[in-house]
C-alpha positions in Angstrom: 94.0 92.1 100.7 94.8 88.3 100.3 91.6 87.2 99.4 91.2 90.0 97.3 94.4 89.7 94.9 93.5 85.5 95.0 89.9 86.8 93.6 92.2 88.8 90.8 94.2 86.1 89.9 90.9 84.0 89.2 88.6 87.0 87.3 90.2 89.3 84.5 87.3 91.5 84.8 89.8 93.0 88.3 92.4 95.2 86.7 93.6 96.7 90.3 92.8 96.2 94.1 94.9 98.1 96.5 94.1 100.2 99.8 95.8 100.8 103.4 94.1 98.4 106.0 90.5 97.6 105.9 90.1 100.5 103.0 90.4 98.5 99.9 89.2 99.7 96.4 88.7 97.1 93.6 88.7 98.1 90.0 86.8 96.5 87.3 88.0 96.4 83.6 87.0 94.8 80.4 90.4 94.3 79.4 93.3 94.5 82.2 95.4 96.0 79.2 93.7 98.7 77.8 92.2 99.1 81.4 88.6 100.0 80.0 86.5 100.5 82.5 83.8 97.9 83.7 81.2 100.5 84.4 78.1 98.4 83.7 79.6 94.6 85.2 80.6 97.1 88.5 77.0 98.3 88.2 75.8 94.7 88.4 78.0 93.3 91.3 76.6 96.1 93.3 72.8 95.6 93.0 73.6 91.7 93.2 75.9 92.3 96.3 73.5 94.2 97.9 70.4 91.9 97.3 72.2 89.4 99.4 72.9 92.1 102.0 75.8 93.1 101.3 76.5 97.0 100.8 79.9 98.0 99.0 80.2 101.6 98.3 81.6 102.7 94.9 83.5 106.3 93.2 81.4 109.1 92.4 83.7 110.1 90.5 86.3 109.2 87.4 84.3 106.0 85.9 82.4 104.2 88.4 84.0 101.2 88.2 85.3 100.7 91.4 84.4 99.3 94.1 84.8 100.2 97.8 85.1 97.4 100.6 85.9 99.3 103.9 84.2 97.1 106.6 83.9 99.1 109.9 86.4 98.5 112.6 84.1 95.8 114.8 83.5 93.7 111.8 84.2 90.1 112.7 86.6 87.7 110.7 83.8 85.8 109.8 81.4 88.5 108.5 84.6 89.5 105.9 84.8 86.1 104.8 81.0 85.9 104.1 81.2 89.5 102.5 84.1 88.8 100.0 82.4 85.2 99.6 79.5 87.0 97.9 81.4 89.5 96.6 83.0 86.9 94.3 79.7 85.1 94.0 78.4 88.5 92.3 81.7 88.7 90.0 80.8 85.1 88.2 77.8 85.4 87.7 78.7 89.2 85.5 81.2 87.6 84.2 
């Protein structure tokens, strides 16, 4: 969660990122006021995550603009660092 609301604090396109444990959901917005979705930019991060192996699941429902990091229990400190190191990789280059 750390990493995640530094990565806020750095990209307005993150209106929200919250979760119990290692179930975080990140929100994307076009504005953080209005809190328009980011539905394309979320669609982007995901194919650009996941062509550098990384796979972050996403809602089905409401907009589609958020994004789901929930690691399973035997990932290793190192493997989150690398995950959320190309997750915000994927969020400068949309943005």
């Amino acid at each position: 969660m750390e990493q995640m609301e530094t990565m806020q604090e750095k990209h307005e396109i993150i209106g929200d990122v919250g979760g119990p444990g290692l179930a975080i959901g990140v929100e994307f917005v076009t504005n953080r006021d209005t809190k328009e979705p980011a539905v394309e930019e979320t669609k982007q991060i995901l194919k650009m995550a996941l062509e550098k192996g990384v796979i972050f699941g996403t809602t089905w429902y409401g907009e589609g603009n958020v994004i789901k990091v929930k690691p399973p229990m035997v990932t290793t400190e190192d493997e989150i660092n690398k995950a959320l190191s190309i997750l915000e990789e994927c969020i400068s280059k949309v943005t």
